[in-house]
C-alpha positions, 0 to 999 in steps of 0.5 A: 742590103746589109745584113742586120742582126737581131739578138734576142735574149729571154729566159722564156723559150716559148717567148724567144722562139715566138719572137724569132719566128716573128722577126724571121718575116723581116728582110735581111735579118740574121737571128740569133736567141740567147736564154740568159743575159749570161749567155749573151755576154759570154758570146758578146765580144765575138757577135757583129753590132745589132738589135738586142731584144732584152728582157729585164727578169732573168736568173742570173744576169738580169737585163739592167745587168747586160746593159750595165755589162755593153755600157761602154760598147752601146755603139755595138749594140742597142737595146729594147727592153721587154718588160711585164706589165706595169714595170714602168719604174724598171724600164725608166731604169732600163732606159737610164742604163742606155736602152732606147725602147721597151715594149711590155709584154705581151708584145704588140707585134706592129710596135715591135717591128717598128721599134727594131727598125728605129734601132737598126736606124740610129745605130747606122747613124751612130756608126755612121758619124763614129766612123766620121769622128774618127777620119777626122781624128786620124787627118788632125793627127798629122798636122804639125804644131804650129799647122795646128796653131794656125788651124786654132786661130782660123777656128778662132775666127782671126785673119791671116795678120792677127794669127802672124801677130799672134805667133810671132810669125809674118802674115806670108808664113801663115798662109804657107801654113795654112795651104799646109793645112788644107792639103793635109786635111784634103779640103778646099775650103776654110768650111771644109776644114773648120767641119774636120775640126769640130768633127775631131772634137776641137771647139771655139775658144771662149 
């Protein structure tokens, strides 16, 4: 199994080594504990994608901070915030900020883990279908203008002889394009290729 990493930053060191000695019973789970957000951020370029289990009340950078901080690197990172009770309105903001859960203190510990397990899930798929985008990207890239032109109209819903009439081309050239296309893109299928499209961020014109 792939190794998950579980980073948790709290100020308070009798909670963070709790914390730790809780997720330590998980499998293939790789801990690592910071005691402030400036902390994590200082090292946060050089870690692997994670879980981070962030308080919101620290000195110095506080929680919101940090994930103000990895806004643009959420794929990297995905965070439950730890909050105090009846901080309700701070972790609506947490969440707003790009946390995906926050569980009050103290922890109950069969939430936790669930909770770090549906983090550890979604941010699989989030790699998973980033990874996805950008084979897509990178196979559209080689595609010529007019290869690109014939792809807009199949995309478009339009037959070989309306796209020919379009772009002023004959319905033969088209399909020659359109072989192009295919084998560039490593499809079989018109499906195929219309999965790549929209996977590389081209949509149906309106």
């Amino acid at each position: 199994m792939t190794t998950r990493n579980l980073y948790i930053v709290d100020d308070d060191d009798i909670v963070r080594s709790s914390l730790q000695s809780l997720m330590s019973v998980m499998p293939d789970m790789a801990i690592r504990g910071f005691r402030s957000g400036d902390a994590f951020l200082a090292a946060a370029d050089a870690l692997a994608p994670g879980c981070l289990l962030l308080d919101l009340h620290m000195p110095g950078a506080s929680g919101i901070d940090v994930l103000k901080a990895i806004g643009p690197e959420c794929s990297r990172f995905v965070a439950i915030v730890l909050t105090g009770q009846g901080d309700v309105s701070l972790a609506v903001l947490a969440m707003k900020a790009g946390a995906i859960d926050f569980i009050e203190k103290p922890c109950d510990h069969l939430a936790l883990i669930q909770a770090i397990d549906l983090a550890f899930s979604r941010q699989a798929h989030s790699s998973q279908e980033a990874a996805r985008i950008e084979v897509a990207a990178a196979k559209l890239a080689l595609l010529s203008s007019r290869e690109r032109d014939v792809l807009r109209g199949l995309i478009d819903g339009r037959s070989n002889k309306a796209i020919a009439y379009d772009l002023d081309i004959s319905p033969r050239t088209v399909e020659i394009y359109r072989a192009k296309v295919m084998d560039k893109l490593e499809v079989r299928s018109l499906s195929e290729a219309l999965g790549i499209a929209f996977a590389g961020g081209w949509f149906p014109r309106n």
